[in-house]
N, C-alpha and C positions, 0 to 999 in steps of 0.2 A: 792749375785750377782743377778741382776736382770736387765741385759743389755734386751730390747728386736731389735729385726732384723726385715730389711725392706724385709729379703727374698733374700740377696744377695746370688749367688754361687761365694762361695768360692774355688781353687784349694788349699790344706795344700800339701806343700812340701816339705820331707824329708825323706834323707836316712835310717833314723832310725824310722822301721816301726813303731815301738811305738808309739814315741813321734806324727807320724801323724796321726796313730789312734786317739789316745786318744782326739789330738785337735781335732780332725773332730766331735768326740762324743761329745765333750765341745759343739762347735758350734750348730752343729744338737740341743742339748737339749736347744737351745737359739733362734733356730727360722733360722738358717743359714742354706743353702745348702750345705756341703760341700764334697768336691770329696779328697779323700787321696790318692797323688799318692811318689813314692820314689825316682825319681830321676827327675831331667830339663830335659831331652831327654822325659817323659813321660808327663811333663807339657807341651813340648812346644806339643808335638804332640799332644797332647788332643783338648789345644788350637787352634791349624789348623783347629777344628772341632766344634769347639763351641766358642764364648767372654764367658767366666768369666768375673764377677764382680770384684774381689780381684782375688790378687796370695799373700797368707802368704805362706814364703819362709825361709828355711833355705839358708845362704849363703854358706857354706861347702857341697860341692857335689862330689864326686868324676865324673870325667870325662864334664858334663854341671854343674855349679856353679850356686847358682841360682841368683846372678846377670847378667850374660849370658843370664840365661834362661828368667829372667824377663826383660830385654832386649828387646829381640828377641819375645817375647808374647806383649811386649806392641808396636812391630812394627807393628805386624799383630793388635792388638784393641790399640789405644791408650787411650784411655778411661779407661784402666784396672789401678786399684790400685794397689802396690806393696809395699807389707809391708814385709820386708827382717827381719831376726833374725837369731843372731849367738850367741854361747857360747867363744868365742874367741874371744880376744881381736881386737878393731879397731883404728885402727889410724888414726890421722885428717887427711889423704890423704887420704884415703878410705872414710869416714865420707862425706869429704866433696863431693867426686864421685857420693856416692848414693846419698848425697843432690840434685845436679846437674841434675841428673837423675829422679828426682822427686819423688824418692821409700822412703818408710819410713823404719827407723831400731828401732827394738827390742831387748836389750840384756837379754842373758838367763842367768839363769834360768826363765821359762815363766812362769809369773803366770795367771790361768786363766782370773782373773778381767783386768789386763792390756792388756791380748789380745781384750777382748772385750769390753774396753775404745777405743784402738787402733781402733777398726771396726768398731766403730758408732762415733766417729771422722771425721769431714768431711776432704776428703784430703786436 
């Protein structure tokens, strides 16, 4: 892999701290800013305080989802990218929502390279 980054900050979001560590670390060692936080209620609020460039987003959230979240962050920038990923299945009603929406979806398992195909992908 050998994606390089223009320097974007990235918000990684998910309730499994893990998995948002570990992408924040992917990203970091690529040249990306990235803030790991665990829930949409922490995304959006960050975002009140800063534009992010991206929001990589899990869509299973307990209580803010992070289509919600990614919503409501691209009300306040709209300019912000939103690249959604889930391990759960979607269906072309959902599909076609986040189309609409202009967010991009990821399905997991994630592997590092297709995250950062996905981030130097122009929207």
């Amino acid at each position: 892999m050998s994606a390089e980054s223009d320097g974007s900050t990235v918000l990684v979001v998910d309730d499994d701290k893990i998995l948002a560590d570990t992408l924040a670390d992917i990203l970091r060692k690529h040249g990306y800013r990235p803030i790991a936080l665990y829930s949409g209620e922490e995304a959006l609020e960050l975002a009140q305080r800063f534009r992010p460039d991206v929001i990589l987003s899990d869509i299973r959230m307990s209580r803010l989802d992070g289509i919600e979240a990614a919503t409501r962050i691209r009300a306040l920038h709209p300019g912000c990218r939103v690249i959604l990923f889930t391990a759960h299945p979607v269906s072309m009603a959902m599909r076609q929502m986040i189309h609409r929406l202009g967010f991009e979806l990821l399905q997991r398992p994630l592997r590092p390279e297709d995250v950062l195909r996905a981030l130097q992908r122009k929207s």
